[in-house]
N, C-alpha and C positions, 0 to 999 in steps of 0.2 A: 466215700463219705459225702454227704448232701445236709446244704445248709439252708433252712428254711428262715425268713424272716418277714413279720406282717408289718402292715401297717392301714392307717385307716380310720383305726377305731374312732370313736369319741359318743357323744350326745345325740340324741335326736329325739323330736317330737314324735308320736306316734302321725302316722302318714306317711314321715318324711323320708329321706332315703341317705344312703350313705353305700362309699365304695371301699372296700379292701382289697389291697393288693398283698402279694405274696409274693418277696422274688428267692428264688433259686438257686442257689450256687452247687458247683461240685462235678465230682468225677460220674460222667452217665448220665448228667441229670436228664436226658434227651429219652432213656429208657425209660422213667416213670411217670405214670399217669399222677394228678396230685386230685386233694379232696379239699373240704369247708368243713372241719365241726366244732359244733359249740358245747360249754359246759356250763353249767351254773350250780351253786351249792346245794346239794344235798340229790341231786340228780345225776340220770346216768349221761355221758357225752353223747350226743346226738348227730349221727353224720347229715351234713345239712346240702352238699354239693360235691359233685365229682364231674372230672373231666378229664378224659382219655388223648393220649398222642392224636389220634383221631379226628378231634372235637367232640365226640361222641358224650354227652352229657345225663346225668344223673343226677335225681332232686330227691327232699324228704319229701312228702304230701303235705309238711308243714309250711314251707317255702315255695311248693310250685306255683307257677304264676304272678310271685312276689319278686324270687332271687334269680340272678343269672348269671351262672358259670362263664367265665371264657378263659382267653391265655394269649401273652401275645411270645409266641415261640421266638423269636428273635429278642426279646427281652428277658426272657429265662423268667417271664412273672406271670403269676393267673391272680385275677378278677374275682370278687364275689360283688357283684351291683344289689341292692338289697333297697325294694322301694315298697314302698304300701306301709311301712315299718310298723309292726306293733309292740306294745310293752311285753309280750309273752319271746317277743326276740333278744332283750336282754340277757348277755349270756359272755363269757371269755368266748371269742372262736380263733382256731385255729386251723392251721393250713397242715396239711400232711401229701408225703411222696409215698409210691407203693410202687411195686417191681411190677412192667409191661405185665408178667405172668399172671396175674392174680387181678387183671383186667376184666373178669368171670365173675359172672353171676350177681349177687347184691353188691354192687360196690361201695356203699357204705358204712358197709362194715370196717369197725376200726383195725380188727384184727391182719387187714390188705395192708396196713400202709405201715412202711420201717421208719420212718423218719417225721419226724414233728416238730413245730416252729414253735415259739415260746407262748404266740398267742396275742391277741390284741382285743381292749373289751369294750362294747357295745352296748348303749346305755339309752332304750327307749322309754322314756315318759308320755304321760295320759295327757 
């Protein structure tokens, strides 16, 4: 079992930036790569960042250049740094773990990842 918990979230002006963290706990957590997605009402959850044991990193085109994945493995926590900020990033995001194995292909896909954290929400104004 793998327990995910964010934090982070809060306000921001559009421009500005903000960081989430995500820490990890659990049996293996060292096997899975983790992700970033966000939700917002009436929309489908959009995978926003991935990062593999590796470092090896994955972005939407909606955030690239914006947002950046990292992890610090000795803290069992990953990063989502989120700068340029716009009101279109308002959104609940959450962090998700996914088994080494399914390290393949789109990683963004929600359908990768077993375990999901409750979420923390992100509030960019014009």
């Amino acid at each position: 079992q793998v327990q995910l918990e964010e934090s982070g979230g809060g306000s921001a002006q559009a421009g500005g930036s903000l960081r989430l963290s995500c820490a990890a706990s659990g049996y293996g957590i060292m096997s899975y790569f983790m992700g970033w997605f966000r939700q917002t009402p009436g929309k489908e959850r959009e995978g926003v960042a991935a990062i593999g044991r590796d470092g090896r990193t994955s972005y939407a085109d909606s955030v690239q250049g914006r947002f950046t994945i990292s992890q610090d493995n000795a803290k069992n926590t990953v990063y989502l740094q989120m700068n340029s900020l716009e009101p279109e990033d308002t959104a609940m995001y959450c962090c998700a773990a996914g088994p080494a194995s399914l390290w393949t292909g789109y990683r963004l896909a929600a359908s990768k990842y077993k375990y999901w954290g409750q979420g923390t929400q992100v509030t960019v104004s014009s």
